[in-house]
MDTraj code that builds the backbone (N, CA, C; nanometers):
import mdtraj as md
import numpy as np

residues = "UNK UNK UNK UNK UNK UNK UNK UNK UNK UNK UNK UNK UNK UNK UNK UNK UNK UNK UNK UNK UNK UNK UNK UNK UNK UNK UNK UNK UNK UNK UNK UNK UNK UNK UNK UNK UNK UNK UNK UNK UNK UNK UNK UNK UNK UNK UNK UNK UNK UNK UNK UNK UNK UNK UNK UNK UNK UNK UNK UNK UNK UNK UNK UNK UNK UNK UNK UNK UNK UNK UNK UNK UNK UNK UNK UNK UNK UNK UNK UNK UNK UNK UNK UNK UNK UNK UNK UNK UNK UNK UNK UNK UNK UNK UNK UNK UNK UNK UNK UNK UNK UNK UNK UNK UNK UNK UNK UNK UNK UNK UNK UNK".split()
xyz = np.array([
    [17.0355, 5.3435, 7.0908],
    [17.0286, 5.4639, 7.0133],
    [16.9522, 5.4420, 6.8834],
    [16.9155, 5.3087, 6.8497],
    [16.8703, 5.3066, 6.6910],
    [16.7028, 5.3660, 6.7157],
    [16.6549, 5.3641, 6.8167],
    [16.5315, 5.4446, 6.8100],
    [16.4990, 5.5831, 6.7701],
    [16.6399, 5.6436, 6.7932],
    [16.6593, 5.7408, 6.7095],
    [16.6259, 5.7932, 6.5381],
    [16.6616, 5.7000, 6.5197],
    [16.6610, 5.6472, 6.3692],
    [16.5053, 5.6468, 6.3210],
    [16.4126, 5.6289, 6.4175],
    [16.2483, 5.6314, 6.3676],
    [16.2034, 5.7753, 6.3560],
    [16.2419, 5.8620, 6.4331],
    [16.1957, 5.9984, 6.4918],
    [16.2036, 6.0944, 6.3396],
    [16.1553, 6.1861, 6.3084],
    [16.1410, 6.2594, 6.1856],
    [16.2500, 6.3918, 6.2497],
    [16.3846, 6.3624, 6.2308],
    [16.4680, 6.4835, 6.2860],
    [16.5040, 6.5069, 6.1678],
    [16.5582, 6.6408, 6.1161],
    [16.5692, 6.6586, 6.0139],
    [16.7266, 6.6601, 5.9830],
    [16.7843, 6.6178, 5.8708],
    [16.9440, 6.5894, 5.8138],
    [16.9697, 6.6818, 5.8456],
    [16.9265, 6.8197, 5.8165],
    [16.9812, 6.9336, 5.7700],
    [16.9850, 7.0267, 5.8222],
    [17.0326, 7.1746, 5.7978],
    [17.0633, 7.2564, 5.9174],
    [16.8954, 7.3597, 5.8923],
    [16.8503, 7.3140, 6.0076],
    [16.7489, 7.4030, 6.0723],
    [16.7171, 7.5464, 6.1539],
    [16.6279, 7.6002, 6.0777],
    [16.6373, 7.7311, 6.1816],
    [16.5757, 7.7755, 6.2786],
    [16.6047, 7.7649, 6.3880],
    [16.6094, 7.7720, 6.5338],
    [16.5575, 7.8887, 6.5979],
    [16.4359, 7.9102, 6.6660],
    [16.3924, 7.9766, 6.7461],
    [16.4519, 8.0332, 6.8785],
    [16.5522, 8.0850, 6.9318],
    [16.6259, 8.0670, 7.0386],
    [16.5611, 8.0842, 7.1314],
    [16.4065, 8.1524, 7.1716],
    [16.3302, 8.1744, 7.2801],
    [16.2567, 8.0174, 7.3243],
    [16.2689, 7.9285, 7.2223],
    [16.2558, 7.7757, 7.2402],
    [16.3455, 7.7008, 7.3005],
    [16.4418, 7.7854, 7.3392],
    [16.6296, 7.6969, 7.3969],
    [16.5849, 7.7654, 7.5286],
    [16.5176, 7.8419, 7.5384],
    [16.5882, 7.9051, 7.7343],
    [16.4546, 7.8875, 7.7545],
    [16.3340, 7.7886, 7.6831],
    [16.1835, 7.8285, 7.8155],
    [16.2000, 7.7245, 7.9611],
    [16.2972, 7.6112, 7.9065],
    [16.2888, 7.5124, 8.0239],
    [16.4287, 7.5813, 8.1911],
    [16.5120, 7.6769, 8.0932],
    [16.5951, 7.6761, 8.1895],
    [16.6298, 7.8435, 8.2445],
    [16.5076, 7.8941, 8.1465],
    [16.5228, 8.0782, 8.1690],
    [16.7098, 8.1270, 8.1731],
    [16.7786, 7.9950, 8.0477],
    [16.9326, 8.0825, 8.0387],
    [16.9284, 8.0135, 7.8992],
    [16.9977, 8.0961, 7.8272],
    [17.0293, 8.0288, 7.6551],
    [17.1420, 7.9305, 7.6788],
    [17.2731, 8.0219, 7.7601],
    [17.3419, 7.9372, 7.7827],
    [17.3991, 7.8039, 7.8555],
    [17.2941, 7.8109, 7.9477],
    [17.2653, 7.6967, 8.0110],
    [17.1897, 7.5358, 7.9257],
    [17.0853, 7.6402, 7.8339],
    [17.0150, 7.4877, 7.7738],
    [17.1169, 7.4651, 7.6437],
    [17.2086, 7.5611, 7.5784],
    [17.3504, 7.4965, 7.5127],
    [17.4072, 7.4235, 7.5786],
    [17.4694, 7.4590, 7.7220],
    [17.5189, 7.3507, 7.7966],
    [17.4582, 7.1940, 7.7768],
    [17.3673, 7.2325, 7.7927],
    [17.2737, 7.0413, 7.8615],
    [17.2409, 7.0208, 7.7182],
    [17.2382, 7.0577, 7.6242],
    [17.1874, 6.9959, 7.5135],
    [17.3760, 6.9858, 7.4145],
    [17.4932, 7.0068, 7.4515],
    [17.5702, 7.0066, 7.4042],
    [17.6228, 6.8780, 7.4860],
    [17.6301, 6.8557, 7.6084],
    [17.6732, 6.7495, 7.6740],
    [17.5661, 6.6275, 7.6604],
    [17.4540, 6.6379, 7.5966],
    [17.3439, 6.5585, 7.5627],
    [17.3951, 6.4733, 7.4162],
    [17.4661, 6.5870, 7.3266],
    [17.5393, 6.5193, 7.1890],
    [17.6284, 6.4750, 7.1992],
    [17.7146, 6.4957, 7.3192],
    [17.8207, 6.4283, 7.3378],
    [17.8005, 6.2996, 7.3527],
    [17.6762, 6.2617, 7.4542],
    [17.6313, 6.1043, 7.4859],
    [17.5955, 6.0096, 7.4026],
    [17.5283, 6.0891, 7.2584],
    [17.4554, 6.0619, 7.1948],
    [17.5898, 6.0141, 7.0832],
    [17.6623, 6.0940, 7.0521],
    [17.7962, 6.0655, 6.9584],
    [17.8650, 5.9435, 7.0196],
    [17.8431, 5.9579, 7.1643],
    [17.9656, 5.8143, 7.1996],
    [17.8821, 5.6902, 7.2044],
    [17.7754, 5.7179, 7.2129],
    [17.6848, 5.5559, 7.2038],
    [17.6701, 5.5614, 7.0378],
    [17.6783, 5.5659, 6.9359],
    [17.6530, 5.5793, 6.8052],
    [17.7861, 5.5556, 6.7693],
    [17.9047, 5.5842, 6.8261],
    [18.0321, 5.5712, 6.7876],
    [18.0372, 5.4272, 6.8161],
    [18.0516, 5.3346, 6.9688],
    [18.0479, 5.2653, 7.0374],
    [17.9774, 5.1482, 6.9413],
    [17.8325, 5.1348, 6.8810],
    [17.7286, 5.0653, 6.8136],
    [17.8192, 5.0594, 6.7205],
    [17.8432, 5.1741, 6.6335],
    [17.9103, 5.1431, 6.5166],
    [18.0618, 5.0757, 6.5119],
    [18.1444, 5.0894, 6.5762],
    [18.2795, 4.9963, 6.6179],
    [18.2332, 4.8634, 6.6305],
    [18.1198, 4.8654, 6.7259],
    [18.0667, 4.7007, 6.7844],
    [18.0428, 4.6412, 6.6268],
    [17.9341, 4.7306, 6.5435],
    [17.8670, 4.6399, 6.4591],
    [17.9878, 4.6148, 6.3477],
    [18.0866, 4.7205, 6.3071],
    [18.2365, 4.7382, 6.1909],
    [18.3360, 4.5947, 6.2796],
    [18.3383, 4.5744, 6.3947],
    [18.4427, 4.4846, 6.4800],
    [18.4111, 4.3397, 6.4323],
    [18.3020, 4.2854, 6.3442],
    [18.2530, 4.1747, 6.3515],
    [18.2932, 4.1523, 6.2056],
    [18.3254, 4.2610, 6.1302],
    [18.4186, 4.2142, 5.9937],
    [18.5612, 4.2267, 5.9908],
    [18.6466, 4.2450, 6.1277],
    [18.7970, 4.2610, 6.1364],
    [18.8395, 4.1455, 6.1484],
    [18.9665, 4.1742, 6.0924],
    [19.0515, 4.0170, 6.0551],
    [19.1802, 4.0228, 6.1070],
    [19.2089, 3.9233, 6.2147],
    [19.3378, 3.9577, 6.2489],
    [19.4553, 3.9566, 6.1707],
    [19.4449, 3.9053, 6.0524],
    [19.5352, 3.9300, 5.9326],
    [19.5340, 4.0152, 5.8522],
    [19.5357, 4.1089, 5.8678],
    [19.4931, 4.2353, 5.7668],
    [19.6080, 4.2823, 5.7762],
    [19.6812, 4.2845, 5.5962],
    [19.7839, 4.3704, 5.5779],
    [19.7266, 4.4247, 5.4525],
    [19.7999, 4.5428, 5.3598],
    [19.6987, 4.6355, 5.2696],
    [19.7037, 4.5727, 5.1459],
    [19.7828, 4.4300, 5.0950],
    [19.7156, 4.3417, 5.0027],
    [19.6121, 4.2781, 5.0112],
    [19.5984, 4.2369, 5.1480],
    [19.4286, 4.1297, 5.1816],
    [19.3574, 4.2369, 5.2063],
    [19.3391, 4.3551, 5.2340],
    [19.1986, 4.4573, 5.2201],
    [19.1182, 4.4387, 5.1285],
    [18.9959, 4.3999, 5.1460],
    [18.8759, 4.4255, 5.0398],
    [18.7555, 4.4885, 5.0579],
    [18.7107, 4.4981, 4.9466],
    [18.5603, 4.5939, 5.0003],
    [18.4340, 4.4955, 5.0411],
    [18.3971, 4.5414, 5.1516],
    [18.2917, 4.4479, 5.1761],
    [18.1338, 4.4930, 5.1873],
    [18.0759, 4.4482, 5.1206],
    [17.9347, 4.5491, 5.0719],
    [17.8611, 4.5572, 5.2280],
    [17.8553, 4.4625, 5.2716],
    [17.7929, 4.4693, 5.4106],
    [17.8840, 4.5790, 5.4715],
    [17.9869, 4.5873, 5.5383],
    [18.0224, 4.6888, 5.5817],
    [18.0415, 4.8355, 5.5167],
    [18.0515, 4.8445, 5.4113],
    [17.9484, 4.9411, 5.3437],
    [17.8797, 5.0358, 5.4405],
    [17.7509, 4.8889, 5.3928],
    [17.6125, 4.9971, 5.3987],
    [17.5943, 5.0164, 5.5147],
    [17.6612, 4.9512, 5.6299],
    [17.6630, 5.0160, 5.7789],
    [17.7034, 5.1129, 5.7748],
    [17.8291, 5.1624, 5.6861],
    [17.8911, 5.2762, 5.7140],
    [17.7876, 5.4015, 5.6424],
    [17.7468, 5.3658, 5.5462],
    [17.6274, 5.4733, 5.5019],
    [17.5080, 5.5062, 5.5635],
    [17.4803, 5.3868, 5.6746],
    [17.3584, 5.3882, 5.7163],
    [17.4160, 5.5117, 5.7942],
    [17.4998, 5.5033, 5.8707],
    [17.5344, 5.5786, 6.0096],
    [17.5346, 5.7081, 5.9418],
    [17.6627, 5.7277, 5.8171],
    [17.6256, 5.8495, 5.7491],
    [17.5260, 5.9557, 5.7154],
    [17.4175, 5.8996, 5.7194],
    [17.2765, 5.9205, 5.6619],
    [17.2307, 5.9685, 5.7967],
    [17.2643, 5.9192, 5.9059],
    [17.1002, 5.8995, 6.0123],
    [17.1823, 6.1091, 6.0849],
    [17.0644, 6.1707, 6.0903],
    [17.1140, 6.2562, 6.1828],
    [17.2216, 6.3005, 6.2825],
    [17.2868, 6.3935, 6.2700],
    [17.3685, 6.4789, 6.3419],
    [17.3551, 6.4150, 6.5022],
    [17.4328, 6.3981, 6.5537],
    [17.3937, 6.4022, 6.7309],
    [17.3574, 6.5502, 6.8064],
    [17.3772, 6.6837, 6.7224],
    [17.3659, 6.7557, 6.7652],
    [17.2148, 6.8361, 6.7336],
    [17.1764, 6.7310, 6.6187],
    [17.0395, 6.7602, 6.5509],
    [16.9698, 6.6355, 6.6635],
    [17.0309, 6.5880, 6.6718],
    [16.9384, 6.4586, 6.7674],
    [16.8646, 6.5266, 6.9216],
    [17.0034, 6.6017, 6.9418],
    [16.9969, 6.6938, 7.1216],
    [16.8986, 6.7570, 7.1209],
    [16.9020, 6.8555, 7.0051],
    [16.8261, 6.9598, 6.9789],
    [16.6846, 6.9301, 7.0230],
    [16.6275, 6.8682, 6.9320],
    [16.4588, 6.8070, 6.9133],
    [16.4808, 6.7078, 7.0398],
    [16.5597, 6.6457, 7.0963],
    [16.4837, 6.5829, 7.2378],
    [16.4681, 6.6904, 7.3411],
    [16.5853, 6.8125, 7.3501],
    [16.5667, 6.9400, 7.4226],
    [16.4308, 6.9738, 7.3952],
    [16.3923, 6.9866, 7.2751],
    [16.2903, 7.0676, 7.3115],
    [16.1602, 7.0252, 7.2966],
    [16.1506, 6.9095, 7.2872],
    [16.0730, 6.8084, 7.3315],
    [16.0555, 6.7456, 7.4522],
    [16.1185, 6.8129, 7.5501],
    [16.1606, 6.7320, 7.6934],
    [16.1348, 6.6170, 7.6675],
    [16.2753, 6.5376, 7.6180],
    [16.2893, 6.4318, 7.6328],
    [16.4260, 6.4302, 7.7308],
    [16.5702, 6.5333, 7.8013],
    [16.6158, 6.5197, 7.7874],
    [16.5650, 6.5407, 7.9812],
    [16.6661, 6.4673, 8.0761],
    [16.6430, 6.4607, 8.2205],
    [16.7507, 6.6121, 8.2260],
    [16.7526, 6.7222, 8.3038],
    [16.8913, 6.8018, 8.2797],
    [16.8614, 6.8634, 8.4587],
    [16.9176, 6.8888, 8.5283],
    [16.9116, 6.9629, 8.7058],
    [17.0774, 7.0656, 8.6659],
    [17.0275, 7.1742, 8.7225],
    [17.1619, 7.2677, 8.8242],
    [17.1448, 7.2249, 8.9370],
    [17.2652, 7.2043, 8.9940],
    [17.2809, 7.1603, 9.1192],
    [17.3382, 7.2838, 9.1765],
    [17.3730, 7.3878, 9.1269],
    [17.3840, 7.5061, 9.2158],
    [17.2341, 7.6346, 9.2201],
    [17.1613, 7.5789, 9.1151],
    [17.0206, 7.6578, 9.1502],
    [16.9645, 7.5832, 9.2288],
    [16.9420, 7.4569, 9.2748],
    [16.9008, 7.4178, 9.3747],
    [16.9376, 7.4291, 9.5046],
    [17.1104, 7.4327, 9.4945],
    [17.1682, 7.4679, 9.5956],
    [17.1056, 7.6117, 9.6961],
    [17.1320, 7.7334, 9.5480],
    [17.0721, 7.8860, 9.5923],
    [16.9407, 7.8851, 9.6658],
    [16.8353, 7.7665, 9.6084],
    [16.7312, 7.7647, 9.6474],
    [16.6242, 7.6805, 9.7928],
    [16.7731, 7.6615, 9.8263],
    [16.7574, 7.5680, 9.9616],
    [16.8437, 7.5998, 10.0644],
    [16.8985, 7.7348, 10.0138],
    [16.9371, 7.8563, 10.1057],
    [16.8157, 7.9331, 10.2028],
])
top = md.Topology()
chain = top.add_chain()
for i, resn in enumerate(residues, 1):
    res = top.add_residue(resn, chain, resSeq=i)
    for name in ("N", "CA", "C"):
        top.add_atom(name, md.element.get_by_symbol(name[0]), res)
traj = md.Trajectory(xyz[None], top)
């Protein structure tokens, strides 16, 4: 997921063309679908990285007198803070076709 991190997505809340959400799937609510289950993937691998990379400063002795601040784990935690929304991430690969997405019941209809 850190390739993410190169791409020019923007922090912030953007305003959205909605005739740009339904050209790949001719339904609005369909390309919400695939681009909402797209942030979901995107949140659990970013969640996942970040546990992995926070797991390598845990101490099996940790009671809330030995807690300290540790600058390295920190700035991981800010980095992650900082980097784009997963739902700002979906967005711009949606409509960039970057994202693989099939109905398996329009294909179905269509092989009727």
């Amino acid at each position: 997921m850190s390739n993410n991190n190169k791409t020019a997505i923007a922090n912030t809340t953007v305003t959205r063309d909605l005739r740009q959400l339904d050209t790949t799937t001719s339904n609005i609510y369909e390309s919400i679908v695939v681009i909402s289950k797209r942030a979901n993937q995107i949140a659990s691998n970013l969640k996942e990285e970040l546990h992995g990379k926070l797991a390598e400063f845990a101490s099996s002795n940790d009671n809330l007198e030995e807690v300290f601040e540790n600058r390295e784990q920190i700035e991981i935690s800010k980095h992650y803070e900082r980097m784009p929304k997963p739902s700002l991430i979906a967005i711009d690969e949606f409509i960039n076709d970057k994202v693989y997405h099939r109905n398996p019941s329009k294909e179905k209809k269509n092989n009727d």
